[in-house]
Residue, then its C-alpha position, 0 to 999 in steps of 0.5 A: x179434759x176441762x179444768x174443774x169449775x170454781x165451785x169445786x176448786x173453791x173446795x181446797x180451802x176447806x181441807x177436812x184433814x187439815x181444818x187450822x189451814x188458812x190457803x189464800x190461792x190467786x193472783x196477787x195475794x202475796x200482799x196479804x201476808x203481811x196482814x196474815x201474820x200480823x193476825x199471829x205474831x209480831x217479830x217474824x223470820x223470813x226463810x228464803x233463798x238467793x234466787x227469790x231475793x234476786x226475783x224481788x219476791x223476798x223485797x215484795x214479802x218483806x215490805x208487806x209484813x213491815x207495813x203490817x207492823x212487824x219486825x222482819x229478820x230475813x235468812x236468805x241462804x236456804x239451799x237446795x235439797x237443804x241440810x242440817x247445817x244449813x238449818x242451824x245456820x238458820x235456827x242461830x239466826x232466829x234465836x238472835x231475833x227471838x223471832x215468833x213466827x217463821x215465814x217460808x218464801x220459795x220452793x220446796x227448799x226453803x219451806x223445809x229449812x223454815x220447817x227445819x229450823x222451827x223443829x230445832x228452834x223449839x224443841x233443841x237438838x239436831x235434826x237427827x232428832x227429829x228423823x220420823x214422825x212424832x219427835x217434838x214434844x214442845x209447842x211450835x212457832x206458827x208457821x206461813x208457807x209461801x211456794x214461788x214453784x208449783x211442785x212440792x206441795x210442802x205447804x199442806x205438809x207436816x214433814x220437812x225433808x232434810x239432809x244428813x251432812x255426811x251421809x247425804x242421806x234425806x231424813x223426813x222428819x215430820x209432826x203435825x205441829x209444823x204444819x203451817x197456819x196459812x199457806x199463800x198461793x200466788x202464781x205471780x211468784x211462779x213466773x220469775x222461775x227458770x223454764x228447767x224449774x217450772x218443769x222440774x217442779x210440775x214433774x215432780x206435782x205430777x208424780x205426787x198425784x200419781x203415787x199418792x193416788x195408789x199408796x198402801x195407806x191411801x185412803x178416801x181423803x187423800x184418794x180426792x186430792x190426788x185426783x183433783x191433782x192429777x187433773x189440775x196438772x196434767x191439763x194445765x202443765x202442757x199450758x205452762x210449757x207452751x205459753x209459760x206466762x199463761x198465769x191461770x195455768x200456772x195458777x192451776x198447776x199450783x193448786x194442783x200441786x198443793x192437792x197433793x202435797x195434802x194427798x202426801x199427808x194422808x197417803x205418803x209416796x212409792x218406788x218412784x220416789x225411793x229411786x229419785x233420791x239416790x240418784x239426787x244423792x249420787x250424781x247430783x240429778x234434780x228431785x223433778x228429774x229423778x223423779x219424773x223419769x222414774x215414774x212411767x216404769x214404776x208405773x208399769x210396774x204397779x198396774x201388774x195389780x188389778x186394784x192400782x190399775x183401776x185406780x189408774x184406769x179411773x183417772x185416764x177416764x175422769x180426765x178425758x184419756x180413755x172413754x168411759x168404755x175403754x178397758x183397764x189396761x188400755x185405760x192405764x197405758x194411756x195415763x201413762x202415755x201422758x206422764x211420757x208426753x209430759x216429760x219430753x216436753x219437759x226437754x231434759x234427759x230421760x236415760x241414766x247414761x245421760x245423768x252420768x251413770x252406768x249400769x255397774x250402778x245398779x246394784x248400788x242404786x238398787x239397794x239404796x232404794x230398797x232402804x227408803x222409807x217410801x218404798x214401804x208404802x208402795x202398793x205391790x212390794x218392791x225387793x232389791x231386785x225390782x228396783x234392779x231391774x227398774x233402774x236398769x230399764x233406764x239405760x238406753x240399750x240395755x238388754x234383758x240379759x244385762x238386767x238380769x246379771x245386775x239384779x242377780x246380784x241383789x241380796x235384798 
């Protein structure tokens, strides 16, 4: 497969569905941000976290939004899968520095702590509050988004996902008014990643593209984003992994998880991402992790529907996997075939006994997926015993019969 030419590439910046998106995607163009924000406020937040501090992107940021004139407080304690007190931590930070726009500089984390904390900022509350769409009544602050990974899209997104400091349960909160103004596409900021997260994360691009592309809600916007995504990805995250300096692949790799994020916005997620986060919330398994190994049976599962598996079908086709002649079944295993192969170059744990669990789970972990919000949008319903027997197929060893007896005792 040959990654699609300038010309169609070009296109993102002209995203129908999100026309008040201004992206900047190439090398080196961090340095407009300070010229970028300067264009919509003049005391500016800067939601980071320890890690881009410690990379120096924060320092880079910072000096080119005071060289465009602005006063610049920084919150640099944005944490993974971020929670509600977090976000306050952040909203008293800017409330002391009345600041007027937010910047979010990192990964996926930082960007939803930023959203987080204009949510709160603006409109008062908890983030409870805003659990679901459509919460805030009150204006919000003008926000630029800046990703320093290459996987969640969160720059083309209107929801933050935040979670729940007792029950740990994520709560996606969105509005079409925390969508940012400007997104910045730098892949620079890519590189000073760690091998383990540049792989999470193009997992994680990967699995938006393939569940937004077959959602119950899809539609032909965010058909177009996920396919531009899929292909963006799969083609050049094999780059990444064997030359992870390779900027133009990661530059591709970004772009191609910012088409999905846009494909999210239209479309939402699936079973895949309903059983990635009781894993995260229960032993602690990254979202890239979780997500990513259970994509390919989830994926199975999907194709047993002849419309997703002609969708799936057309993507293997369109990126050069299966021949224009090769049926639908084929043509599906072989997409599926990919998502393997890339997640064994991804070199972490592909069984749940590796993560730490045991199949005495399962019933817990079945029914906690079947009580997620994405699980609603997936193309075939999934019961608690789907979800039972698809995390069972996650045990190295485990047989038909023990999936069986662990389903059986799934109300849902």
């Amino acid at each position: 497969m040959t990654t699609p030419g300038l010309t169609e590439l070009d296109s993102f910046v002209r995203l129908e569905e999100h026309p008040d998106i201004r992206v900047l995607f190439g090398s080196g163009t961090l340095k407009c941000l300070g010229e970028e924000a300067a264009k919509i406020g003049k005391r500016v937040l800067l939601v980071t976290d320890a890690g881009i501090v410690r990379a120096g992107h924060a320092a880079t940021a910072q000096a080119s939004l005071e060289g465009a004139g602005m006063k610049v407080t920084s919150f640099d304690k944005s944490i993974e899968n971020p929670t509600s007190s977090c976000v306050d931590a952040c909203v008293a930070v800017a409330k002391e520095a009345e600041v007027d726009v937010i910047v979010g500089l990192g990964g996926g984390s930082s960007m939803d702590t930023a959203k987080g904390c204009n949510f709160v900022l603006t409109n008062g509350g908890t983030m409870k509050d805003f659990w679901g769409v459509g919460k805030a009544s009150l204006p919000m602050l003008p926000l630029i988004a800046v990703p320093t990974t290459a996987g969640t899209g969160s720059e083309c997104q209107s929801f933050a996902l935040i979670s729940d400091d007792e029950t740990h349960s994520k709560m996606a909160c969105g509005d079409k008014k925390t969508l940012p103004k400007v997104a910045i596409l730098d892949p620079d900021l890519t590189v000073s990643q760690p091998v383990q997260v540049t792989a999470c994360t193009g997992i994680d691009a990967l699995a938006h593209a393939l569940e937004a592309a077959v959602t119950r809600d899809r539609s032909e916007i965010s058909s177009r984003h996920a396919r531009l995504a899929f292909l963006l990805v799969q083609d050049n995250l094999e780059k990444v992994f064997a030359a992870p300096l390779d900027i133009e692949a990661r530059g591709f790799v970004q772009l191609g998880a910012s088409h999905a994020g846009a494909a999210i916005e239209s479309s939402m997620l699936g079973a895949a991402h309903s059983m990635a986060n009781p894993l995260t919330a229960r032993q602690g398994v990254g979202h890239g992790n979780a997500v990513g190994i259970c994509l390919p049976p989830v994926m199975r599962f999907n194709a047993e529907l002849p419309e997703v598996r002609s969708i799936y079908a057309g993507l293997a086709r369109d990126a050069g996997l299966a021949g224009a002649e090769t049926d639908d079944a084929s043509a599906t295993k072989a997409v599926i075939d990919q998502v393997e192969k890339l997640l064994r170059l991804s070199d972490f744990p592909l069984t749940l006994q590796q993560y730490g669990f045991s199949l005495e789970e399962v019933a817990g972990l079945a029914e906690e997926a079947f009580g997620q919000w994405t699980a609603g949008f997936n193309p075939r319903p999934v019961s608690g015993q789907d979800f039972a027997k698809l995390y069972a197929s996650l045990f190295a060893g485990a047989t038909f019969a023990e999936v069986e007896f662990e389903a059986s005792s799934i109300q849902a």
